[in-house]
C-alpha positions in Angstrom: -64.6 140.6 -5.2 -66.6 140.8 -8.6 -69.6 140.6 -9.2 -69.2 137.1 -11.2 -67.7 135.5 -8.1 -70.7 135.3 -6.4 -73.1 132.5 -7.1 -76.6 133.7 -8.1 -79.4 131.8 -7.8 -83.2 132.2 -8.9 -86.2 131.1 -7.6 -87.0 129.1 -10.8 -83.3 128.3 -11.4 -83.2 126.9 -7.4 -86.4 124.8 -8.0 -88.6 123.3 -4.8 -90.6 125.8 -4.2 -92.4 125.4 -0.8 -95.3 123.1 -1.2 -98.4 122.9 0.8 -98.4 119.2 1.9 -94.7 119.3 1.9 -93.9 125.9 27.4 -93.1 125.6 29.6 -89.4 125.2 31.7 -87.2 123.5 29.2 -84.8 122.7 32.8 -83.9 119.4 32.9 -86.3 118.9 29.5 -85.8 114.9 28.0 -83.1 114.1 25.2 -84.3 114.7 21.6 -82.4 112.5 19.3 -80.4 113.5 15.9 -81.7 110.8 14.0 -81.4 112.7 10.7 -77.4 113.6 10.5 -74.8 111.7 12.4 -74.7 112.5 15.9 -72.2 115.2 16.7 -69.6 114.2 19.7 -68.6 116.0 22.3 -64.9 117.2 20.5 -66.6 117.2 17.0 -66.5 120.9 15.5 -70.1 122.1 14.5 -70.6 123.4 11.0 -72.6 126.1 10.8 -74.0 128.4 8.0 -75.4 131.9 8.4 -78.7 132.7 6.5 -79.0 136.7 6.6 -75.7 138.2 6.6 -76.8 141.9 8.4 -75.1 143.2 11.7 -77.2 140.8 13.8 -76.5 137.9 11.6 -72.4 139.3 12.2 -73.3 139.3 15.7 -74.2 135.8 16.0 -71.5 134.5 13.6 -69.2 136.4 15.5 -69.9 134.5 18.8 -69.8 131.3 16.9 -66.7 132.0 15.6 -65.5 132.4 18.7 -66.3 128.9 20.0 -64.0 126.6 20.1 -66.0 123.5 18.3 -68.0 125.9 16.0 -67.0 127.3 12.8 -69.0 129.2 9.7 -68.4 127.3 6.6 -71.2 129.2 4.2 -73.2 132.4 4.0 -76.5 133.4 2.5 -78.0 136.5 1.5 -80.1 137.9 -1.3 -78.0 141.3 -1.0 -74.1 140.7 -2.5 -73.3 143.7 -0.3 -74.1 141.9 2.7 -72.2 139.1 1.9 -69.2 141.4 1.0 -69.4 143.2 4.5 -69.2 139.8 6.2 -66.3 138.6 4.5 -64.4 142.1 5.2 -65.6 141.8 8.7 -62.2 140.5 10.3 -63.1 139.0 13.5 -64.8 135.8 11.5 -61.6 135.2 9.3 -63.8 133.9 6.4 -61.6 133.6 3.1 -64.1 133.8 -0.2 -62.1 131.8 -2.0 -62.5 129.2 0.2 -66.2 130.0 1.9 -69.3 129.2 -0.3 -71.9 132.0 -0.4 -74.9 131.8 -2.1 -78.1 133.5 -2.8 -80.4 131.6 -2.0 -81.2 129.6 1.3 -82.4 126.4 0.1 -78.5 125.8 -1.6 -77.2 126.0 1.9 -79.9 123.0 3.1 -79.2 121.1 0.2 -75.5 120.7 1.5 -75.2 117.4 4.2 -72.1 118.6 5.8 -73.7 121.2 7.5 -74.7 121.0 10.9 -76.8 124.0 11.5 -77.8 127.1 10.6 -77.8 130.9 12.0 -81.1 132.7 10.8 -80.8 136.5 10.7 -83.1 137.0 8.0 -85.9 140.1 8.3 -88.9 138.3 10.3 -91.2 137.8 7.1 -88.0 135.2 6.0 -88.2 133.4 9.3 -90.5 130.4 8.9 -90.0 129.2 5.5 -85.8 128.7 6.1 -86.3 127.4 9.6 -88.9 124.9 8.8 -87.3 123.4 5.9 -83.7 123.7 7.5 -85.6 120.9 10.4 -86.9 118.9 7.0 -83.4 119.2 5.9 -81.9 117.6 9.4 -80.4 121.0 10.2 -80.3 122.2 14.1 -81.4 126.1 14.2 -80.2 129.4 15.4 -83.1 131.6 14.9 -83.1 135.7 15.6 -86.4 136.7 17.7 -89.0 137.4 17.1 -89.5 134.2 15.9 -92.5 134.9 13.4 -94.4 137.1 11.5 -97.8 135.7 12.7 -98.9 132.9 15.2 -99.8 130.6 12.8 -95.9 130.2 11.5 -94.9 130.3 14.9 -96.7 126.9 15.7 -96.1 125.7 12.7 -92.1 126.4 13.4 -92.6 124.4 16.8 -94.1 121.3 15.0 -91.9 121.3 12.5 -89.0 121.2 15.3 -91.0 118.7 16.8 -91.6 116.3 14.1 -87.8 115.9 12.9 -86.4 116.3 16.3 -84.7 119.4 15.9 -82.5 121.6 18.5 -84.1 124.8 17.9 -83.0 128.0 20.1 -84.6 131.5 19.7 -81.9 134.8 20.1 -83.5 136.1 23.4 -80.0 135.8 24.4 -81.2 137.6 28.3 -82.2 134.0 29.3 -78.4 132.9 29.5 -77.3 136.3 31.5 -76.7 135.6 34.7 -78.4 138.6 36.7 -81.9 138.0 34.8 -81.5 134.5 36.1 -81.1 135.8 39.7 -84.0 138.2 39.3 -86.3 135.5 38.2 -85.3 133.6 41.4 -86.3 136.6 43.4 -89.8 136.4 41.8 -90.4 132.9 41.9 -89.0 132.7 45.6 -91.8 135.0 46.7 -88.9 138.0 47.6 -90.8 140.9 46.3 -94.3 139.5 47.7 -96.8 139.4 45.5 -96.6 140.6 42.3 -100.2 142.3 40.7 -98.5 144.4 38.0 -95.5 144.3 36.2 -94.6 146.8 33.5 -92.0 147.2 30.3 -91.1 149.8 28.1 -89.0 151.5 24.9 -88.3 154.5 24.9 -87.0 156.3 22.1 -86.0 159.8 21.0 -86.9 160.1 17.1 -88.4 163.4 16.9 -88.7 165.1 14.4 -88.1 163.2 11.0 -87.6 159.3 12.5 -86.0 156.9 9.6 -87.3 160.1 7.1 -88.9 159.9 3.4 -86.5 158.3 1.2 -87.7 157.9 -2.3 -89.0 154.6 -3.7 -86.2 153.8 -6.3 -84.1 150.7 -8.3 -82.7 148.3 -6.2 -79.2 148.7 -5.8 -76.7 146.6 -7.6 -76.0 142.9 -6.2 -79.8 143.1 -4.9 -82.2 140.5 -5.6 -85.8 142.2 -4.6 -88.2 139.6 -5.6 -86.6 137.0 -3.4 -85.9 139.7 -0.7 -89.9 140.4 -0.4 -89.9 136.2 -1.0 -94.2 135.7 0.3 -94.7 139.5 1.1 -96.6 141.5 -0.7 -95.2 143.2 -4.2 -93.4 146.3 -3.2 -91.0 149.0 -5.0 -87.9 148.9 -3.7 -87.1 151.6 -0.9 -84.4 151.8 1.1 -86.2 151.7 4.9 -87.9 148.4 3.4 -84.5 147.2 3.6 -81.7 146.2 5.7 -82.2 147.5 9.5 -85.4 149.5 9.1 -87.6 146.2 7.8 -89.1 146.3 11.2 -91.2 149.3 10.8 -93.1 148.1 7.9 -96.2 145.6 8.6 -95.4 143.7 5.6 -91.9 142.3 7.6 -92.1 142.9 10.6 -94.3 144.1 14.1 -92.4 147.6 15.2 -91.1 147.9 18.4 -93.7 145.2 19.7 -92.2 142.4 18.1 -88.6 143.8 17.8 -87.8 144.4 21.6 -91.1 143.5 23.0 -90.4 139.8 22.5 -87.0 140.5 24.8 -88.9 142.0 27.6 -92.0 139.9 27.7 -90.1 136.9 27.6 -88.2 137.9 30.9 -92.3 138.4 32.0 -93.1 135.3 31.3 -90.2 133.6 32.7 -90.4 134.9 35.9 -94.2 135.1 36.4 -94.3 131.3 35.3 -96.6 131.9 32.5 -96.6 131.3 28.8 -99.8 133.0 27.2 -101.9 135.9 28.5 -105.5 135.5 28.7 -107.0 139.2 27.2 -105.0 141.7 25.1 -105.8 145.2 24.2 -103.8 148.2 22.7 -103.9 152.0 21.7 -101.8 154.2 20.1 -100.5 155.4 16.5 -98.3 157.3 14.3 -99.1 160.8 15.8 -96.1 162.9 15.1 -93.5 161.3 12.8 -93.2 162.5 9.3 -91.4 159.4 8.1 -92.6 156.7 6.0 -92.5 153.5 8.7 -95.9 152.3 8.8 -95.6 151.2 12.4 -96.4 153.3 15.8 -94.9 156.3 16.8 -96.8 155.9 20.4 -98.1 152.5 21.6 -99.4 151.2 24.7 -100.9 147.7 24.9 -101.9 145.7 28.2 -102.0 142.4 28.6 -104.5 140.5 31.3 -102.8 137.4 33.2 -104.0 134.7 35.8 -103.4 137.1 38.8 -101.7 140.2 37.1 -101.8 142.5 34.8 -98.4 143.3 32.3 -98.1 146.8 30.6 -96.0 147.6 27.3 -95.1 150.8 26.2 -93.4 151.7 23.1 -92.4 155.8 22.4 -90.4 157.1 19.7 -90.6 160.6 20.2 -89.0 161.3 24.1 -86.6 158.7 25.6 -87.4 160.0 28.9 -88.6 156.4 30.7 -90.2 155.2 33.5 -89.5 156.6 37.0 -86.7 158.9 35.5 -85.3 155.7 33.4 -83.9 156.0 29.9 -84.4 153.6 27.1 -86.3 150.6 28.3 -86.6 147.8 31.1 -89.2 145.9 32.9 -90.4 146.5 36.2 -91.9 144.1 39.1 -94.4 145.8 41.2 -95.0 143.5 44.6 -96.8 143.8 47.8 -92.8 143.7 49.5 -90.8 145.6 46.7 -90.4 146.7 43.4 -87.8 145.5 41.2 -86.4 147.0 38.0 -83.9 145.0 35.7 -82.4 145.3 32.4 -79.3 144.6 31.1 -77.2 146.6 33.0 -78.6 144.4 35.9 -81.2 144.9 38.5 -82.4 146.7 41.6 -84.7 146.3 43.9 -86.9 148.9 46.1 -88.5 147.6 49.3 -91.7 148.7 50.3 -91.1 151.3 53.3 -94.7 150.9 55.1 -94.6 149.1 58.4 -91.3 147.3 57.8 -87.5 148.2 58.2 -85.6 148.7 55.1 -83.1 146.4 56.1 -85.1 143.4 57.4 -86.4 143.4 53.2 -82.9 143.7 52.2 -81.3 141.1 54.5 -83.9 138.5 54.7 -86.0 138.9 51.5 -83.3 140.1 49.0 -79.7 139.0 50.0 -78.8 140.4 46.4 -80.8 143.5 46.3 -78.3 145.0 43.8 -76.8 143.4 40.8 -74.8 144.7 38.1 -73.5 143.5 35.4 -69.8 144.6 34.7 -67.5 144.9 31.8 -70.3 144.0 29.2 -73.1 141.7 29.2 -71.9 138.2 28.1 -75.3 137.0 27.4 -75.1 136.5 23.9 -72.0 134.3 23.5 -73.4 132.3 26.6 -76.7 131.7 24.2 -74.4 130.7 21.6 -72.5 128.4 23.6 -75.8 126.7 25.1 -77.0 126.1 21.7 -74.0 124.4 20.7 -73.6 122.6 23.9 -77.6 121.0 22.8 -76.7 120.4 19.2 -74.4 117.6 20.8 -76.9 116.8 23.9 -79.8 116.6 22.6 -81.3 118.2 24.9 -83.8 121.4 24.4 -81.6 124.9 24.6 -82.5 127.6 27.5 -84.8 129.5 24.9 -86.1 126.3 22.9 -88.9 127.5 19.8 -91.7 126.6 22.2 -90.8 129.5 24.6 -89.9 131.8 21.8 -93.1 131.1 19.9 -95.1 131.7 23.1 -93.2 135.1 23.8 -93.7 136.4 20.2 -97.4 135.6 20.2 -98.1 138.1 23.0 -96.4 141.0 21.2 -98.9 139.2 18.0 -101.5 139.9 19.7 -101.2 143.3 20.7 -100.3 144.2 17.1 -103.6 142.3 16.3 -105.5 144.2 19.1 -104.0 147.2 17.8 -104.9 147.1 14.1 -108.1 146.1 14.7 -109.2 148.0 17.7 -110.7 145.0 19.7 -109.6 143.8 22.7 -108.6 140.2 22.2 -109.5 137.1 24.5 -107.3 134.8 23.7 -107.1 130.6 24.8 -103.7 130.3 25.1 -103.7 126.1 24.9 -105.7 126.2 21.5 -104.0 129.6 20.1 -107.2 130.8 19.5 -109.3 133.9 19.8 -112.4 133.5 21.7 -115.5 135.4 19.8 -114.0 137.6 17.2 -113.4 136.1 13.5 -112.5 139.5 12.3 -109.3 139.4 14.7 -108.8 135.8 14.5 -108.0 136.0 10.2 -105.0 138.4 11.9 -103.7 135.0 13.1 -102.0 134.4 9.6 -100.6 136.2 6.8 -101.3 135.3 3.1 -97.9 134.3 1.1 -97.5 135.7 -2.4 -97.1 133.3 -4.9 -95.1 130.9 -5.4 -94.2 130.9 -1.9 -96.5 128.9 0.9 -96.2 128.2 4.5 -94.9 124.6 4.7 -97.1 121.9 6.9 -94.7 120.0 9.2 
């Protein structure tokens, strides 16, 4: 495809600029209505656009595509190379004669025959397209994490709020069966109680990580200015762009928001909790000689009503926890310890003064669970999400639960950066005592751009 095919767009040429003035269980959650579109019926196929065209943004078209009542009808992306790699990518089928792609996001909201949108953008390009895609009557597919700071993060919710949006939040383990089971076991009271519960990454990166590319001219088909969009002025490198975004403050939170949102979210869900009351965190960039900006070695604990959650985040050894590789969570209680990812779980009873198999046959009747043949986790997301946009009601990972499992990570970044221990009220988003930490709760948008009231 040339060059001329594609439709290029400006931010001056595109015009509306963002303007200033412009929890719990969702189970059973009421109706929300679709006042803004016409209501979608059961047998009606949903039209959906994808905003961020990268291999998660494939990822998620892919599992639309293969819905039966879903199809893509436009892309987005600021990098013509992405949008080229999603039309060659066969399993969506797209034809570019017959597909409109564009440049930028706001053409895509502009157009009333689409339903909803798929947002793969990197996390500094979150907000603005999910906010004005609810102004625009759009439902909303939305990677995690959800934000770049808390202060977008409620404002997301609200926005959602106000014109009635479905909203659901890619922290696709909430629709796999076996992490549904395992929360059972902790909220039935199997693995007693539960003081301590700890996650981790681990990585092996050593020696040179993402390495020391050269800051250089944007490659053909690339528009830069609207990639950084309200981030900060930056030469173009390549680890600013496409998959390693997420190690550079200015985009994204490391490891902490980019797989800490998964695990904590499982936390939260099981423990019943949505925001923790104290964070603190340590760690650094001790040992790689790359140019990410993020940790190399992090460890950040989190304080909760009755426990205490640990997250630890290694780059340099992927030698985990209890002989584990890679990453998981694990539930330490007074009966049994359980450990789950997404392979499934398993669950270790307590050998003092009890029989192994009284814990297994009356506390645990599943004290093994595996998940076989791949996890299906992800389509199942994609096909809850699409089962709300014509229910109304609020998807198994609805923006309020996202937004409250990206704050925590938030706040261990903030805890981090600053070297305070953060007290946090969870029901005003606040920090208690500490304005120094508490202007960490927002980022400042470059100009033109500006974070949209609801």
């Amino acid at each position: 495809m040339e060059r001329r095919d594609f439709i290029k767009t400006s931010i001056a040429a595109a015009g509306g600029i963002a303007g200033a003035s412009a929890a719990d269980e969702m189970i059973g959650a009421p109706a929300i209505s679709n006042s803004a579109q016409g209501v979608i019926g059961a047998n009606d196929r949903v039209r959906v656009a994808l905003i961020g065209c990268g291999d998660q943004g494939n990822w998620d078209a892919g599992d639309m595509t293969k819905q039966p009542d879903a199809r893509i009808v436009a892309l987005c992306d600021v990098y013509e190379g992405s949008i080229r790699a999603t039309f060659a990518n066969k399993a969506l089928g797209l034809d570019p004669a017959k597909t409109p792609h564009f440049a930028d996001f706001r053409r895509v909201l502009d157009d009333r025959d689409i339903d909803a949108v798929i947002i793969a953008t990197p996390d500094h390009w979150h907000a603005l397209p999910m906010i004005m895609a609810c102004q625009a009557g759009k439902d909303v597919y939305i990677e995690k994490p959800l934000s770049l700071s808390l202060v977008e993060g409620r404002r997301m919710v609200e926005a959602a709020r106000k014109y009635k949006r479905v909203v659901q939040v890619g922290t696709q383990q909430r629709s796999a069966r076996h992490f549904q089971r395992a929360v059972e076991l902790v909220r039935e009271g199997r693995l007693g109680k539960i003081t301590r519960v700890h996650t981790w990454n681990y990585d092996g990166e050593y020696p040179n990580g993402i390495g020391n590319p050269p800051d250089e001219n944007p490659p053909e088909g690339l528009d830069w200015d609207f990639y950084l969009g309200p981030a900060p002025k930056a030469p173009y490198n390549k680890n600013r762009h496409l998959g390693n975004f997420r190690w550079f403050w200015d985009y994204s939170g490391g490891k902490m928001t980019d797989w800490g949102v998964h695990l904590i979210d499982i936390v939260h869900w099981a423990m019943n909790v949505d925001a923790p009351t104290a964070v603190a965190a340590s760690g650094g960039k001790y040992v790689l000689k790359d140019n990410r900006e993020t940790p190399d070695t992090l460890h950040a604990t989190f304080e909760y009503p009755g426990f205490v959650l640990t997250y630890e985040n290694r780059t340099l050894n992927s030698r985990g926890e209890d002989g584990r590789w890679g990453y998981g969570v694990m539930f330490y209680g007074t009966d049994a310890t359980m450990f789950v990812d997404r392979g499934g779980f398993e669950i270790f009873p307590e050998m003092e003064g009890r029989k192994r198999d009284d814990l297994f046959t009356e506390r645990t009747p599943a004290a093994r669970m595996s998940v076989q043949r791949g996890d299906p986790s992800h389509f199942q997301h994609v096909r809850n999400f699409l089962d709300c946009v014509k229910s109304r009601q609020h998807p198994v990972s609805d923006v309020e639960i996202g937004h409250r499992s990206t704050s925590a990570p938030h706040l261990a970044n903030i805890a981090l950066r600053t070297g305070h221990k953060i007290r946090w009220d969870g029901q005003s988003e606040k920090i208690i005592g500490d304005a120094e930490a508490s202007r960490w709760l927002g980022r400042e948008y470059r100009a033109p751009w500006k974070l949209i009231e609801a």
